[in-house]
C-alpha positions in Angstrom: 46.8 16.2 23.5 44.3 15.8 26.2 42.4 18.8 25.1 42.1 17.3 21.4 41.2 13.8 22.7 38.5 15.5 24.4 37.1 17.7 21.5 36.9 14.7 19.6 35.2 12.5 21.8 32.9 15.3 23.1 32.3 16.1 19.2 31.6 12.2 18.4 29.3 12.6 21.2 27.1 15.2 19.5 27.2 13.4 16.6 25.6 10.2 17.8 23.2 12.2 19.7 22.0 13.8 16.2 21.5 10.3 14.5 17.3 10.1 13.8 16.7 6.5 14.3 13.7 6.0 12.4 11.2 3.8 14.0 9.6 0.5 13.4 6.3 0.7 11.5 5.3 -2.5 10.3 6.3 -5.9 10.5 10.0 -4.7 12.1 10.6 -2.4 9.3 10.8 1.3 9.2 8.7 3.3 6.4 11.7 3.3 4.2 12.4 -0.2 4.4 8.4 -1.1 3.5 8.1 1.3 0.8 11.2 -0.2 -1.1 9.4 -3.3 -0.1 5.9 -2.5 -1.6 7.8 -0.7 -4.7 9.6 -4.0 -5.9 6.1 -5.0 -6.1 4.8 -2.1 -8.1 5.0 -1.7 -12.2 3.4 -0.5 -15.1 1.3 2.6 -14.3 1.4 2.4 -10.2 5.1 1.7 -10.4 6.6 4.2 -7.3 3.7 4.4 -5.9 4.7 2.4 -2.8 5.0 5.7 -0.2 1.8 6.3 -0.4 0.5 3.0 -0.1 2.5 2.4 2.8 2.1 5.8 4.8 -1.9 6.5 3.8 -2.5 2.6 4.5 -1.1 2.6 7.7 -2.4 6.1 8.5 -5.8 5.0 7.6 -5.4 1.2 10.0 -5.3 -0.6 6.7 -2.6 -3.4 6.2 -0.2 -2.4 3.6 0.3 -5.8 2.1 -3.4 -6.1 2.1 -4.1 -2.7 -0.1 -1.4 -3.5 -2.3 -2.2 -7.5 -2.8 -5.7 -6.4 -3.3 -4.8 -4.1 -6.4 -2.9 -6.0 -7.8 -4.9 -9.0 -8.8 -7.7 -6.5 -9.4 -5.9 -4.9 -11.8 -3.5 -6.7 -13.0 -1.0 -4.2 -12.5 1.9 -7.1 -11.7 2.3 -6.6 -15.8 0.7 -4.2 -17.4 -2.3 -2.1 -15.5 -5.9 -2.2 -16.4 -7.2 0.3 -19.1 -9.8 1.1 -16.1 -6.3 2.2 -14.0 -4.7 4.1 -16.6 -7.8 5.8 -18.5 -9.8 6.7 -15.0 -6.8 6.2 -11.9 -9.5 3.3 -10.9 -7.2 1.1 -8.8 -10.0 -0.6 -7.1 -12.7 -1.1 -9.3 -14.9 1.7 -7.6 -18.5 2.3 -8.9 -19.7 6.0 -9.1 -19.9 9.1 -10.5 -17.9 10.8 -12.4 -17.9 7.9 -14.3 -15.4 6.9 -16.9 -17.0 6.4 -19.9 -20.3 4.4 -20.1 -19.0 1.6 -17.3 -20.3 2.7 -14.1 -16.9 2.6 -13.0 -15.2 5.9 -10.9 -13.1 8.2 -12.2 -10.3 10.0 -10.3 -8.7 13.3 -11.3 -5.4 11.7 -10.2 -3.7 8.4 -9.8 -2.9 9.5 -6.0 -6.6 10.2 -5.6 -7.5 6.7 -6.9 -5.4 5.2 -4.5 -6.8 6.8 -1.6 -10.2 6.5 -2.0 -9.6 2.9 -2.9 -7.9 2.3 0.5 -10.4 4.5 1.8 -12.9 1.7 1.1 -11.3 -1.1 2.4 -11.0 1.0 5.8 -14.7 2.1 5.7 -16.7 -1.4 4.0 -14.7 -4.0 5.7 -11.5 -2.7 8.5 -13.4 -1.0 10.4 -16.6 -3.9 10.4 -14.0 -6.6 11.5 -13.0 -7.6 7.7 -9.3 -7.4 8.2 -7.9 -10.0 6.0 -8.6 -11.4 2.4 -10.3 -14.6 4.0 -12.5 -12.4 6.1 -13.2 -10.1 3.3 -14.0 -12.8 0.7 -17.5 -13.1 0.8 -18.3 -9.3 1.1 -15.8 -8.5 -1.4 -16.6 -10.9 -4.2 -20.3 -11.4 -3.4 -19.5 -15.7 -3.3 -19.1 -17.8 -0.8 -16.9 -19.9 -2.8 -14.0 -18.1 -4.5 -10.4 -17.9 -5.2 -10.1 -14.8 -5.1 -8.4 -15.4 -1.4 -5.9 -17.6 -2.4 -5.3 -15.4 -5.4 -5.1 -11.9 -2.5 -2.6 -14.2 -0.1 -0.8 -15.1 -3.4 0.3 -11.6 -3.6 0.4 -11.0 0.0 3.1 -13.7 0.1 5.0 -12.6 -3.0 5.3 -8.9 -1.3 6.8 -10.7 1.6 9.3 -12.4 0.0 10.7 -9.9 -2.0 
């Protein structure tokens, strides 16, 4: 009986030693728990797209909530996504060449592309000059001084939060 109780306990030991605990990330939640997170957020054409929000934004320094609260009242993608998000995987309203169509606007070969070159930006033109929040990144961003285009980014910021 001894021997068994043993075996058992010993085996219950290498169990629990086996466990990956998988570490805080952001806000006191593992990757997991902020990609579910950023997902409830995420319909129409960027709907599941929360993983690589949440690992390439926090790879790159940016905040999550920040890249995704940004997008979304960009591009309307709450409801139904911009025609320049489904037609050219333009998440961020990126100017360049390729263009799509006559607009001036980026394309992206892929939806996964758009979405890093978009938070790409945001680490390059305003994280890494100081810009870290929407109220810091106002005036760059939408070229006014006064704007609610703030209010509108913490709107979203908040709603991610809650949910």
């Amino acid at each position: 009986m001894e021997t068994k109780l043993l075996e058992v306990e010993k085996s219950s030991k290498e169990a629990l030693a086996t466990i990956q605990v998988e570490p805080v990330v952001y806000e006191e939640m593992t990757l997991s728990e902020l990609i579910t997170k950023l997902n409830r957020n995420l319909t129409s054409t960027v709907k599941g797209k929360g993983s690589l929000f949440a690992s390439y934004a926090l790879e790159q320094g940016v905040d999550p909530y920040l890249a995704v609260a940004i997008m979304l009242h960009e591009t309307g993608c709450t409801w139904e996504c911009s025609t320049l998000v489904k037609k050219c995987n333009n998440v961020g309203g990126q100017k360049g060449s390729p263009s799509c169509g006559s607009s001036g606007y980026k394309r992206f070969s892929s939806l996964d592309e758009g979405i890093k070159n978009f938070i790409d930006n945001l680490k390059e033109n305003y994280v890494d000059q100081g810009l870290t929040n929407a109220s810091l990144m106002q005036k760059r961003y939408t070229g006014k001084t006064v704007s609610t285009w703030e209010q509108k980014v913490n709107y979203y910021i908040n709603k991610i939060k809650k949910s």
